[in-house]
N, C-alpha and C positions, 0 to 999 in steps of 0.2 A: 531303186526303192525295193523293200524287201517284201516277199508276201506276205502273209499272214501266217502260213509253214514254216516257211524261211525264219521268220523272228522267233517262233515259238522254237524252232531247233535250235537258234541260237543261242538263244535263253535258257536250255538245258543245257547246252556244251558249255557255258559260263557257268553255271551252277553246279555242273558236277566238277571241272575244273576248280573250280574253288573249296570244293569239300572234300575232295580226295586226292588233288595235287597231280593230277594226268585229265589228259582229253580222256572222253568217251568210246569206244570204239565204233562200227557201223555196229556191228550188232544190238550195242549195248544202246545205240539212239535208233535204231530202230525197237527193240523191242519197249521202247518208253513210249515208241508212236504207233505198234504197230501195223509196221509196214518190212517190205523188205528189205535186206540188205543196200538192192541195186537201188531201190528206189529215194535211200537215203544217202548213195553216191552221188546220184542225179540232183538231188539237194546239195550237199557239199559242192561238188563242180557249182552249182551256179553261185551261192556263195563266195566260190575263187574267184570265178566272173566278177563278181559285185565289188570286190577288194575286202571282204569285213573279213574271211579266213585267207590264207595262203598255203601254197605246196609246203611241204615236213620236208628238212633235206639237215641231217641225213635220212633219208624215206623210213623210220621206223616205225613212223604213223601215215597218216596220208594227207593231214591238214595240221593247220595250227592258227592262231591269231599273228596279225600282221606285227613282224620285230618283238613276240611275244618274246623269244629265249635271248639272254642278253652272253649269258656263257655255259659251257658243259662242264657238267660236274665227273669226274672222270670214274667208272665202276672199274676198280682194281682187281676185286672176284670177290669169292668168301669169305664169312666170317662163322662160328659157329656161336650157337647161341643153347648150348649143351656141354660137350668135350670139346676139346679145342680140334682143330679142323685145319689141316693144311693151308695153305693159302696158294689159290691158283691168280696170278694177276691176267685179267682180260684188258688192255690198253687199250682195245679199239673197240669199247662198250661206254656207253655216257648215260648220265642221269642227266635229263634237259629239262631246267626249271629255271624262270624269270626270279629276279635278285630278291623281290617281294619276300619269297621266303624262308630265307636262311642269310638275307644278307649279298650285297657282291663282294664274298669275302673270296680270295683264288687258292687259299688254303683249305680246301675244302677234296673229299673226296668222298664215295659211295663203295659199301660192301655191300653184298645180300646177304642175310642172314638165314642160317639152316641150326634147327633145331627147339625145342620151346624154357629151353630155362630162365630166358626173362621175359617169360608171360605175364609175371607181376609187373611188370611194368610195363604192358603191352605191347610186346615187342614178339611179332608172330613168323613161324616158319615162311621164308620166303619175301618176307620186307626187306627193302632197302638201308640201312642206318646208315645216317650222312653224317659224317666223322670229320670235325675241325681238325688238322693236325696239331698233335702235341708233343712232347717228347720227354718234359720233367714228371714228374709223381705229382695228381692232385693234392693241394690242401684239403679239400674235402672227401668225403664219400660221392664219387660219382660213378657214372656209367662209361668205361674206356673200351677202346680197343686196343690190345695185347700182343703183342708176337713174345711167344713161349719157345726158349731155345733154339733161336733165331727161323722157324721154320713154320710155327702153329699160329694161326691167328683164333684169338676167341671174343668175344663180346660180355663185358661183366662188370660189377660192381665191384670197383679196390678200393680197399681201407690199407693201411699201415698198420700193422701188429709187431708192439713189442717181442723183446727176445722171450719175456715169460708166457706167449702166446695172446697176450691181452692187446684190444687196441690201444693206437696210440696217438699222438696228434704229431706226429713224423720224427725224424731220425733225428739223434742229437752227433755233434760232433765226437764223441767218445765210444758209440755205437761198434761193433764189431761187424764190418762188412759183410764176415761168412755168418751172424747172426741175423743179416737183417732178412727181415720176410715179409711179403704180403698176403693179404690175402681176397681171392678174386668170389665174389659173391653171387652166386643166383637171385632170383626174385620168383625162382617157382621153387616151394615147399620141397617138392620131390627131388631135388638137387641138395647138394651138401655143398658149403665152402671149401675153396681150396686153397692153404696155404701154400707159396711157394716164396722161395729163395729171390731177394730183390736180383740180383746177378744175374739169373737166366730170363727176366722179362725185360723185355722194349715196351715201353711207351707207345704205342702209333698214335692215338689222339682220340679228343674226346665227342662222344656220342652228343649231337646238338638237336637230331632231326630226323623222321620216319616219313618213307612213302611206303604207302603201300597198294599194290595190284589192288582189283577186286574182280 
């Protein structure tokens, strides 16, 4: 049975898990109860005790709910979300989130994002964007991830633009290969469009999901 503490901590760790998509850290449930660090390990530990949390493994946190993570979403490295950005792959970095939300989809992967050009759509220096993989050209305007001349990954809004610069609702079969062009879009004002050459972009896949630190 739990104390009276113990549920009340509980009850923030569920609540902030729920609204920001990560546990809380000690700090951050200690400074909600005002108390210390140790003194809200000492809660945690008996908590493990009780069965209602269990040990993090791989340890990047120090608890978790019992069978909460059903798979890891794999963090590959950067994306930028300004100039396009190198791509550094981290394989031995995970995004660990129950199927609830994004789906038990296994085609799925995490970039972080550096830079603010799609602040209009709230996408902030230092978020995670969980990326479906894709590999064809939307039909629509959406928000993809790019690799640019096989080496730059960037995070952007593509449309299709005809060869006279205009958009267009995608390529016809008569189209001239070295005419076709995209173009990758910002959502912060202070950014300009860019068109580029269909030929030099890859497809990596489409933007479905945000966590973000706080």
């Amino acid at each position: 049975m739990l104390t009276e503490k113990q549920s009340q901590i509980l009850s923030f760790i569920q609540q902030f898990r729920d609204t920001y998509g990560q546990f809380p850290s000690l700090r951050q449930i200690g400074n909600e109860f005002n108390v210390t660090v140790r003194a809200i390990q000492q809660h945690i530990d008996a908590l493990k005790r009780k069965g209602v949390l269990t040990e993090h493994q791989p340890k990047t946190a120090t608890y978790q709910f019992p069978n909460e993570f059903n798979y890891r979403i794999p963090l590959l490295g950067s994306i930028a979300a300004g100039t396009p950005l190198e791509a550094v792959e981290r394989t031995d970095s995970y995004v660990e989130l129950g199927p609830d939300y994004f789906g038990p989809n296994r085609q799925l992967f995490a970039l972080e994002v550096h830079g603010d050009s799609m602040s209009g759509d709230g996408i902030k220096e230092g978020d995670t964007a969980i990326i479906r993989r894709q590999t064809d050209l939307p039909d629509t305007e959406t928000i993809v991830a790019v690799r640019i001349d096989a080496d730059e990954f960037t995070l952007k809004r593509l449309a299709i633009i005809s060869p006279d610069g205009e958009p267009s609702d995608g390529f016809s079969e008569d189209t001239n290969p070295t005419t076709r062009m995209i173009e990758l879009r910002p959502s912060n004002p202070a950014y300009s469009p860019w068109q580029v050459a269909v030929d030099r972009v890859e497809i990596v896949g489409q933007m479905i999901g945000l966590v973000r630190r706080i």
